[in-house]
TORVOMAR-129676 format. One record per residue (C-alpha): x, y, z; residue in three letters. Coordinates in Angstrom, 2 decimals. Layout:
// TORVOMAR-129676
xx,yy,zz,code
X,Y,Z,ALA
...
// end
This chain:
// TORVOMAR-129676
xx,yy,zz,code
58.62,63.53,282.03,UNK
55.04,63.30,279.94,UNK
53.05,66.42,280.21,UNK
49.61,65.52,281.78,UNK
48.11,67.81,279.98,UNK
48.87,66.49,276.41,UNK
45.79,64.64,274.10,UNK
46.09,61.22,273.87,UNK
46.94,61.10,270.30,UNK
49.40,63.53,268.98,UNK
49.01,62.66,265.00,UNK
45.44,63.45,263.51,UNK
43.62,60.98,261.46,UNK
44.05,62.81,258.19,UNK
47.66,62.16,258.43,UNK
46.84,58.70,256.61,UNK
45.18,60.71,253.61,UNK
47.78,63.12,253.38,UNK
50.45,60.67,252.91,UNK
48.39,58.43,250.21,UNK
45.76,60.41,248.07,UNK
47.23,63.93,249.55,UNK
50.68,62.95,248.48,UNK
50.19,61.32,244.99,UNK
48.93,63.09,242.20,UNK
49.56,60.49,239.18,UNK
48.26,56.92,239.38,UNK
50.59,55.46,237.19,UNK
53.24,56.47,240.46,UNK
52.39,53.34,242.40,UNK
54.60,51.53,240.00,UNK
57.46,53.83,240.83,UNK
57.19,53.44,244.02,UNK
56.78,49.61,244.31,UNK
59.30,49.01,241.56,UNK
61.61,50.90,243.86,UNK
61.37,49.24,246.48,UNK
61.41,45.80,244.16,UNK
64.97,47.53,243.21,UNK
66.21,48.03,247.09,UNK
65.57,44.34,247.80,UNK
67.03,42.74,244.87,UNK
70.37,45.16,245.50,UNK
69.51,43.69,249.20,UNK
70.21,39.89,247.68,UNK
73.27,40.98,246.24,UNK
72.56,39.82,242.52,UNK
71.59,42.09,240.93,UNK
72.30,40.81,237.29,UNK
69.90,38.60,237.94,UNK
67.37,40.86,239.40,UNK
64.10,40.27,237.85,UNK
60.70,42.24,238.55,UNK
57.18,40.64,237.08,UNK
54.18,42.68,236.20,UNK
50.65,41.07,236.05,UNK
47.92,43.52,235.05,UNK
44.55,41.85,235.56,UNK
42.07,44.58,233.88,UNK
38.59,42.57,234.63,UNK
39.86,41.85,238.66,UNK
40.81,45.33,238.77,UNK
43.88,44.54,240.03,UNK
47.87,44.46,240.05,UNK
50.56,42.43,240.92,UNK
54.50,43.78,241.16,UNK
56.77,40.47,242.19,UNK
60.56,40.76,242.65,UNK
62.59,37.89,243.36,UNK
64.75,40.14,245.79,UNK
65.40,39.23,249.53,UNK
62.28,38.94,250.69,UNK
61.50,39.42,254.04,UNK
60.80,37.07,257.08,UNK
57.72,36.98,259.12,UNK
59.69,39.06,261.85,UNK
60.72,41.71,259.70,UNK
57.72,42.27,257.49,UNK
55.71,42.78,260.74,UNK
58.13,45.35,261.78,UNK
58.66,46.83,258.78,UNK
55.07,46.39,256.38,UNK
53.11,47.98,259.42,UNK
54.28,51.28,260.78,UNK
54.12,54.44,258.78,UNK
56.95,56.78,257.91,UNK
59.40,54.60,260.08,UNK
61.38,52.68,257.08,UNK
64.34,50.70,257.87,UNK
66.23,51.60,254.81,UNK
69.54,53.23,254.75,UNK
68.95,56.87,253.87,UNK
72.14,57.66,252.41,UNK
71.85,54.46,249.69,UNK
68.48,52.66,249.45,UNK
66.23,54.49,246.89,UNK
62.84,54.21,249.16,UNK
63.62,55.21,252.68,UNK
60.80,57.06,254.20,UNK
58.29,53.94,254.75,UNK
55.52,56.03,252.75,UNK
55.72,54.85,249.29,UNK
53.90,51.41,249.96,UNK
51.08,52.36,250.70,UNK
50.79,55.07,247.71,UNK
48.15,51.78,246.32,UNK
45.56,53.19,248.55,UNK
45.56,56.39,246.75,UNK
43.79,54.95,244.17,UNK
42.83,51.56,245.04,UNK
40.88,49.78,247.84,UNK
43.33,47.07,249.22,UNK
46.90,47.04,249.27,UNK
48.21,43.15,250.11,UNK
52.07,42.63,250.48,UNK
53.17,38.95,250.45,UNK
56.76,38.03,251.31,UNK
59.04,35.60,252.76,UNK
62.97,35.20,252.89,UNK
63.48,31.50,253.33,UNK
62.50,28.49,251.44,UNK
61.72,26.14,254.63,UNK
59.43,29.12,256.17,UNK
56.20,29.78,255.17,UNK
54.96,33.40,253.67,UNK
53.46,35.86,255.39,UNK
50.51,38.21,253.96,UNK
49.59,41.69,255.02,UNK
46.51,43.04,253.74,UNK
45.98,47.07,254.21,UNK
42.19,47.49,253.61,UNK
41.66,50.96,252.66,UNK
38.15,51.64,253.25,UNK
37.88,49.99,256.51,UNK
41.07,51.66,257.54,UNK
39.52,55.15,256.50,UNK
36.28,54.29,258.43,UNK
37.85,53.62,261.69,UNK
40.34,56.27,261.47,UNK
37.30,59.07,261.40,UNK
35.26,57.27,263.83,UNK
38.13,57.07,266.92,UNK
40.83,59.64,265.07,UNK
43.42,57.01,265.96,UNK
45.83,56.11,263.43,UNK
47.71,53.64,265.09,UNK
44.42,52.17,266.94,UNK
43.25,51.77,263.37,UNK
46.25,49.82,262.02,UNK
46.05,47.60,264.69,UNK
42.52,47.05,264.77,UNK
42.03,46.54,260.45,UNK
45.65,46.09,258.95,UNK
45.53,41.59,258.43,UNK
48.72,39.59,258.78,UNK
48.37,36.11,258.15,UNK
51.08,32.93,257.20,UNK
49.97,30.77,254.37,UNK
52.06,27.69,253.10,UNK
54.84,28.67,251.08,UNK
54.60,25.65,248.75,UNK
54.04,27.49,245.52,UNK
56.32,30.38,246.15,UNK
59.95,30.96,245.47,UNK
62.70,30.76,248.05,UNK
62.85,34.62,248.45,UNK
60.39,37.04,247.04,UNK
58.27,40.09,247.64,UNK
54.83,40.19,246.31,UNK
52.72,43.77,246.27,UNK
48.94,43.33,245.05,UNK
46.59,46.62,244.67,UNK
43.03,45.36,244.26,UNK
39.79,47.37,243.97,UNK
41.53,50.08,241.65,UNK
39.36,52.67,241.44,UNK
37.32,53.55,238.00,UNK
39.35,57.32,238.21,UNK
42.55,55.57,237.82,UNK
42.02,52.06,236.08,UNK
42.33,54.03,232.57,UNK
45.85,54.32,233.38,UNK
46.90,52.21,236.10,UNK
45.68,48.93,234.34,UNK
46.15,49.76,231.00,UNK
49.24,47.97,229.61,UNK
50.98,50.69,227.19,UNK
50.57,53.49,229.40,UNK
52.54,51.28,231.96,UNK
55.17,50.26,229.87,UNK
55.69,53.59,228.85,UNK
55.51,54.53,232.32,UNK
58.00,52.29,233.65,UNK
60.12,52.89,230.04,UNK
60.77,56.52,230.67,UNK
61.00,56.28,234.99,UNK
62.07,53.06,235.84,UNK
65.63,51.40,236.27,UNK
65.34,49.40,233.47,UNK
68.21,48.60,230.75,UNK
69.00,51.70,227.58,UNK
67.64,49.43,224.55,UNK
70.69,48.91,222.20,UNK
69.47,50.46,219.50,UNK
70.84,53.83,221.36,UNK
73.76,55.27,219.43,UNK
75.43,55.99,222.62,UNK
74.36,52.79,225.08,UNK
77.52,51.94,225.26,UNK
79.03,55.16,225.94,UNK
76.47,55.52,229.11,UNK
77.76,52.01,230.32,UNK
81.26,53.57,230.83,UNK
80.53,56.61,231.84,UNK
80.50,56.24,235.76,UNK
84.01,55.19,236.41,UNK
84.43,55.06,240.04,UNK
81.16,55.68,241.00,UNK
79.00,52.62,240.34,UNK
77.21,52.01,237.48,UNK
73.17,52.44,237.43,UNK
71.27,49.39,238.10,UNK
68.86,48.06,235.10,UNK
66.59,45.64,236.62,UNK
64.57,42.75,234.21,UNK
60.81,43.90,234.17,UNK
58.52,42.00,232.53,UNK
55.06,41.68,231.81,UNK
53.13,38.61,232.97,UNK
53.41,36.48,229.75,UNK
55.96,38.18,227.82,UNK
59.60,37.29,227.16,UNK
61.15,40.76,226.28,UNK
62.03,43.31,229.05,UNK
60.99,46.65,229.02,UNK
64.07,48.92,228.09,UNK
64.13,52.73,228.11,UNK
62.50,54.88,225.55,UNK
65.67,56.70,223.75,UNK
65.86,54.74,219.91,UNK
68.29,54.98,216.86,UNK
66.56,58.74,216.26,UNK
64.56,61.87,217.51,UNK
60.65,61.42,215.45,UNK
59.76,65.00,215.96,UNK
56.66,64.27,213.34,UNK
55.01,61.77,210.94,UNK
57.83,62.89,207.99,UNK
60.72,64.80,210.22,UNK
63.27,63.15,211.98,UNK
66.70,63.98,213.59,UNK
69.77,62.03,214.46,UNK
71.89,62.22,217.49,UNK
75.31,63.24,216.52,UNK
77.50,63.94,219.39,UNK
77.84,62.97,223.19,UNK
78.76,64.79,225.71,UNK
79.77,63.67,228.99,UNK
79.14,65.72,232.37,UNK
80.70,65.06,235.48,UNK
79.41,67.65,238.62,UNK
81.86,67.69,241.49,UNK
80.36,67.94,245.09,UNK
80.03,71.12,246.66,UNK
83.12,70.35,248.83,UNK
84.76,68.97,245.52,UNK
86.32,65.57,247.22,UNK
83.97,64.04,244.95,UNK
81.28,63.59,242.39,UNK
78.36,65.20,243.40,UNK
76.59,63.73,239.64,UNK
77.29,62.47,236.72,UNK
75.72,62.33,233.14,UNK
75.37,62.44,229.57,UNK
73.41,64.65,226.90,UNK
73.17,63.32,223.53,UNK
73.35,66.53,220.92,UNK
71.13,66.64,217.92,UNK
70.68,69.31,215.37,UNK
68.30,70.82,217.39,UNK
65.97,71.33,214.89,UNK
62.92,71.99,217.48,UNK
61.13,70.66,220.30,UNK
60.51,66.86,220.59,UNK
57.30,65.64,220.65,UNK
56.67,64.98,224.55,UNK
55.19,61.47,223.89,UNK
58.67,60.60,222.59,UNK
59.34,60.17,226.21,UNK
62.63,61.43,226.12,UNK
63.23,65.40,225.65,UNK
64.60,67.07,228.63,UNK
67.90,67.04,230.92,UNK
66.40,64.42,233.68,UNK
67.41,64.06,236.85,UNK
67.73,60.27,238.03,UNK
68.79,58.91,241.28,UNK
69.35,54.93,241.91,UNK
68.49,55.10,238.22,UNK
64.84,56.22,238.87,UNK
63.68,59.41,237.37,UNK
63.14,62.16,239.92,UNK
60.04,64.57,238.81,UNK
59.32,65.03,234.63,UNK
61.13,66.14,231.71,UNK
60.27,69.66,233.46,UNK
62.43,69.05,236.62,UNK
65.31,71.75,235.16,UNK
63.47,74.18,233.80,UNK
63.80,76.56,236.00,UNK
67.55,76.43,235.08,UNK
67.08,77.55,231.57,UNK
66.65,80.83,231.10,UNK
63.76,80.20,228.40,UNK
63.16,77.01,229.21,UNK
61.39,75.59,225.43,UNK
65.22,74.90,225.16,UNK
64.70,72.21,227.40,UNK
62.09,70.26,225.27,UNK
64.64,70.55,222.49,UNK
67.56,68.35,224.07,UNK
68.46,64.96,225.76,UNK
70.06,63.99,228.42,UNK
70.50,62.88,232.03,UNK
72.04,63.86,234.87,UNK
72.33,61.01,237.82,UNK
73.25,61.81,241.29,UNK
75.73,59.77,243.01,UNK
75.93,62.43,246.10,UNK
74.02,60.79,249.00,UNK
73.78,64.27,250.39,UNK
71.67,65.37,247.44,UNK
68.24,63.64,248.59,UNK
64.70,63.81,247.23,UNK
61.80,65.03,248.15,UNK
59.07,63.28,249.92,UNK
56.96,63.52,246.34,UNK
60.24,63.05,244.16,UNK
59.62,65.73,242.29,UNK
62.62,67.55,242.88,UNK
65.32,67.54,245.84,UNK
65.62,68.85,249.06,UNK
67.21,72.17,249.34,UNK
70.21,72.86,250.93,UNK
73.92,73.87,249.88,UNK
74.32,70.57,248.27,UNK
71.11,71.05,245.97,UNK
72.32,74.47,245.16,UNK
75.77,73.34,244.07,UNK
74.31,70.86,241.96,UNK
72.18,73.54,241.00,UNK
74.70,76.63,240.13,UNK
77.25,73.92,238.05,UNK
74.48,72.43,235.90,UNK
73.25,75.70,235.01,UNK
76.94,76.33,233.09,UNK
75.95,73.17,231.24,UNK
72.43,74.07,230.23,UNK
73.92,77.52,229.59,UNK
75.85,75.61,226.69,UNK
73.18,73.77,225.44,UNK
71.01,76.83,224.76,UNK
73.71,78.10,223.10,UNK
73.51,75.42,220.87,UNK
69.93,75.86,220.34,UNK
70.27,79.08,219.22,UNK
72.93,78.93,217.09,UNK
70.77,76.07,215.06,UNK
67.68,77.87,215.03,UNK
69.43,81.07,213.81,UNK
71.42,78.89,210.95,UNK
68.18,77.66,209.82,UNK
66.70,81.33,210.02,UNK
69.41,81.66,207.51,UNK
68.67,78.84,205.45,UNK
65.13,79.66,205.49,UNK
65.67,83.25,204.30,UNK
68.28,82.10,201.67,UNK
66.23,79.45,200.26,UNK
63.60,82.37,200.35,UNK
65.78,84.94,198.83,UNK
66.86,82.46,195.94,UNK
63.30,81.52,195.01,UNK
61.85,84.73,195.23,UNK
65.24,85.61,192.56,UNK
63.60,82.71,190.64,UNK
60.72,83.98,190.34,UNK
62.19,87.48,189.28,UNK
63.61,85.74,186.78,UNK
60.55,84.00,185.53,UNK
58.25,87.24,185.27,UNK
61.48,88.99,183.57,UNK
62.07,86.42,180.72,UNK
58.09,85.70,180.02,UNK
57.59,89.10,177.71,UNK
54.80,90.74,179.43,UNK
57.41,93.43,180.73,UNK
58.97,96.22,178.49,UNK
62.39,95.10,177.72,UNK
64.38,98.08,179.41,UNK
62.02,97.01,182.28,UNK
62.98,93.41,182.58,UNK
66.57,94.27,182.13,UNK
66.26,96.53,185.10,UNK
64.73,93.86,187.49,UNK
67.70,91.32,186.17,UNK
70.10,93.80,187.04,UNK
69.09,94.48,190.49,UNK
68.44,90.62,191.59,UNK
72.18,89.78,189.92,UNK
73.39,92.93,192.55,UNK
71.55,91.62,195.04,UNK
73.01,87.95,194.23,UNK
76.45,89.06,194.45,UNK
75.80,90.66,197.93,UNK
74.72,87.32,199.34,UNK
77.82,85.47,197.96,UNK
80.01,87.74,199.44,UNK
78.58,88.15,202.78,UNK
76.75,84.96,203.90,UNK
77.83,81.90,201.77,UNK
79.99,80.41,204.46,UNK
79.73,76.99,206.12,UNK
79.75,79.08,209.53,UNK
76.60,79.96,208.78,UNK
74.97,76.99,208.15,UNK
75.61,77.16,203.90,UNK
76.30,74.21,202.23,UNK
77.90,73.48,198.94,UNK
74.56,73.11,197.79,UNK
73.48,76.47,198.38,UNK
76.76,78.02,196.45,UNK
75.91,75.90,193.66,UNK
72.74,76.80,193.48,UNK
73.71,80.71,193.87,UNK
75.68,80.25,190.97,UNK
73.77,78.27,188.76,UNK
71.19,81.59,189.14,UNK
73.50,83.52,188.62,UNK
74.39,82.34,185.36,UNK
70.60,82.05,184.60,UNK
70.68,86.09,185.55,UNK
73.76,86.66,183.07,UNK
72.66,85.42,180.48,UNK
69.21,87.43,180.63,UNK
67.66,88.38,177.38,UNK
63.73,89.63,177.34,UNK
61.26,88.08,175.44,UNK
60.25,89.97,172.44,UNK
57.69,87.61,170.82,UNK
54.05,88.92,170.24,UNK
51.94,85.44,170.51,UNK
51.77,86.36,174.18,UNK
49.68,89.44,173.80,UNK
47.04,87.81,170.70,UNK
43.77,89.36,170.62,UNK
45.98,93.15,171.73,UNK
46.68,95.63,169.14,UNK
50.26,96.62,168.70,UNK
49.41,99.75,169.55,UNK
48.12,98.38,173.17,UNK
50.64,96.13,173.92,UNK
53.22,98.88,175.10,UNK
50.37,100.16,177.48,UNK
49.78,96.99,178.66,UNK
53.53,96.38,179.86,UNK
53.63,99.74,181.83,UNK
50.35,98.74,183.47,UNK
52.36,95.42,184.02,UNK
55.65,97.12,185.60,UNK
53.46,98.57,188.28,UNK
51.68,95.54,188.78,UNK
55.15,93.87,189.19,UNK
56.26,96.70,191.63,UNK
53.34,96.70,194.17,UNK
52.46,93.13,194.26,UNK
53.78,91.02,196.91,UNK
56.29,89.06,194.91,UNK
57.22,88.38,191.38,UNK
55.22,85.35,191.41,UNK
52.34,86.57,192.24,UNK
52.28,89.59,190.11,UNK
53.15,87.03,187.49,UNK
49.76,85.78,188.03,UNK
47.71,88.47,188.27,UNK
49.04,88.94,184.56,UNK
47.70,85.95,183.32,UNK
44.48,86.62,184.60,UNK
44.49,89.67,183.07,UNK
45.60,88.47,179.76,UNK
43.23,85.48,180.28,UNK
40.21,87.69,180.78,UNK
41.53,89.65,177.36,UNK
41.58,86.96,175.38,UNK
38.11,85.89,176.42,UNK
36.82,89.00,175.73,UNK
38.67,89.63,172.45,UNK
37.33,85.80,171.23,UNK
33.90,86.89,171.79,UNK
33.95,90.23,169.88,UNK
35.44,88.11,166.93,UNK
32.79,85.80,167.32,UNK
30.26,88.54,167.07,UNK
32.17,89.93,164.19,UNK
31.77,86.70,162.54,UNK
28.37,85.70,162.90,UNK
27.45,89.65,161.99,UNK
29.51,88.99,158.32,UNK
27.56,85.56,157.55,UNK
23.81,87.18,157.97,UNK
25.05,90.11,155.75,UNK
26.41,87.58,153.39,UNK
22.95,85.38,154.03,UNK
// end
């Protein structure tokens, strides 16, 4: 029995904010959400393989158009479905859009949403425009939501003459200047729609193929045709033939690695998916668009790159790898924002298994950054030898002196070939043959004895000026640049020994004169 005492209206009037600009953070999210419903309705018409979506971006009107050439609806349906809020008549446990929220995320950012539909060729479309700021107006002058549909939402038939058989038409008009940089501008959608979408892997993808026949059973992700009004090529997800981490560094992808996640009950999969291992060389540039284990469901991205971080335990790891994980578990369900999943024991399974995954793709990551610590400090090791080598064979040392450095850098030599020249630990043949080609170099040691180095210095000076060198050599920061600091010494000698020869000389001729 209805309490008496109850208000009129039980929903508030800011409910209609909170579920379009409270809700949606990101502009370029109306074509998730439209896209995804384009995806429903062409799954709805049962061919999908022919499933086509068409994007017209019209910068100067301000506006966008999403068509699909799904289902459609009839005049009847849209009615019952296009008007009420949060009362979808999707299928929860399949459709991809089931809340009946996500069509009106336009208004977030735009003035007018206008849906046009129809399901039959011998009926005639019907149009339903949602006018934002009349909508808004009425809302905070009565506080009724529903009195405010009613009263400002349009439906209207128009001649369906120029229309396909079957379509479904969204149109946001009025975008607003705080979202037009992104929502109408053509790259940022297609990257948009390239890295979130269900669109097809581009071919180019060492491991397309491998993705195709990875699902078994379960059935395979759909990959929709969207195109851009005027253009012939679809849009195709943003994983290439490589990883561009800068202008000059690239890696490859080398291995793939399937992942199949039974259910928490394990009768079934609860996901399935892929990552495709690199040499993990460092994190990927985040307008690569593809660095992170995703999470996708219906074959639309759920949150960012971000949405498993909290699963690594130092989570730069995850801006180092690539992959995807897509749930197939209809009990695993998203959030109202889709930025992550609903909790519950289902989540949590999902949850506790992937983390054994990302457990072994950190380990990867840090066995590849600690094999190129080693490279790194090799490669040091054998320059700075080099180098040792260098200021040992140039003469400015006493001979007992040079022979000494030699002799340690050939002990130290033989200390790295036994103990770290292994292909476990990331040394190539390379690196041996360089080791040994020093090491020769080292062996075959014999100091400079020549005096043209040390012109303008007395013999007498010249041993003085190699002890002053061996301490030079012992407290500078490396071999190389002790080396130099020499040089400039010597330099600086010479100058100043030409000049008192110069005065010496120009002293004799006036005598002589």
């Amino acid at each position: 029995m209805p309490n008496a005492d109850a208000p009129e209206s039980l929903v508030g009037g800011d409910l209609f904010n909170l579920i379009t600009a409270g809700l949606y953070d990101n502009p370029l999210v109306i074509y998730r959400e439209y896209i995804q419903n384009a995806a429903d309705a062409i799954v709805s018409a049962g061919d999908t393989v022919n499933g086509k979506v068409e994007v017209d971006i019209d910068p100067s009107g301000l506006r966008v158009k999403i068509r699909d050439n799904g289902s459609g609806l009839s005049h009847e349906a849209a009615v019952r479905e296009l008007l009420p809020i949060a009362r979808s008549q999707k299928r929860r446990k399949t459709d991809r859009g089931f809340r009946g929220i996500g069509r009106l995320s336009g208004l977030a950012f735009a003035e007018s949403v206008t849906f046009l539909t129809r399901a039959e060729s011998e009926r005639p479309a019907t149009r339903i425009v949602w006018n934002g700021p009349k909508l808004r107006k009425c809302i905070t002058e009565t506080g009724k939501i529903e009195r405010a549909i009613r009263e400002c939402v349009r439906i209207e038939t128009v001649a369906g003459l120029d229309y396909p058989a079957h379509f479904f038409e969204v149109e946001v008009g009025g975008v607003g200047r705080h979202a037009a940089g992104l929502i109408l501008n053509r790259e940022a959608v297609r990257t948009y729609i390239g890295e979130v979408c269900p669109v097809p892997m581009a071919t180019i993808f060492p491991f397309a193929s491998d993705i195709e026949n990875l699902f078994g059973e379960n059935e395979a992700p759909l990959a929709l045709d969207i195109i851009f009004d005027g253009e012939c090529m679809p849009i195709t997800r943003r994983y290439g033939e490589m990883i561009r981490l800068s202008q000059d560094r690239q890696d490859c992808f080398r291995e793939f690695e399937e992942i199949d996640i039974p259910s928490a009950d394990r009768s079934e999969s609860a996901a399935v998916g892929w990552v495709a291992h690199s040499s993990y060389l460092g994190a990927i540039p985040k307008e690569a668009g593809i660095r992170g284990v995703r999470a996708r469901v219906g074959n639309i991205q759920i949150g960012s790159e971000s949405v498993f971080d909290r699963l690594f335990q130092d989570e730069r790891f995850n801006r180092w790898c690539v992959g995807e994980i897509h749930i197939v578990d209809p009990r695993i369900v998203p959030n109202g924002r889709r930025d992550y999943f609903e909790p519950g024991p289902h989540t949590r399974n999902l949850e506790n298994q992937l983390a054994a995954v990302i457990h072994r793709i950190v380990t990867r990551c840090r066995k590849a950054s600690a094999m190129r610590n080693k490279k790194r400090k090799f490669l040091s090791t054998l320059r700075q030898m080099e180098e040792t080598y260098d200021l040992a064979v140039s003469g400015y040392l006493l001979p007992k002196d040079a022979k000494a450095m030699v002799r340690q850098v050939l002990n130290r030599l033989r200390d790295i070939r036994d103990e770290n020249l292994d292909p476990k630990n990331g040394h190539t043949k390379d690196d041996l043959e360089q080791l040994e080609a020093m090491g020769m170099k080292l062996d075959n040691f014999k100091p400079r004895t020549s005096r043209p180095i040390f012109r303008n210095i007395t013999d007498s000076e010249i041993s003085t000026y190699r002890k002053i060198f061996q301490t030079l050599a012992e407290v500078s920061q490396s071999p190389h640049a002790a080396k130099e600091m020499i040089e400039a010494i010597l330099s600086h000698t010479h100058e100043i020994g030409s000049s008192n020869i110069a005065a010496r000389s120009s002293r004799t001729f006036r005598s002589k004169g």
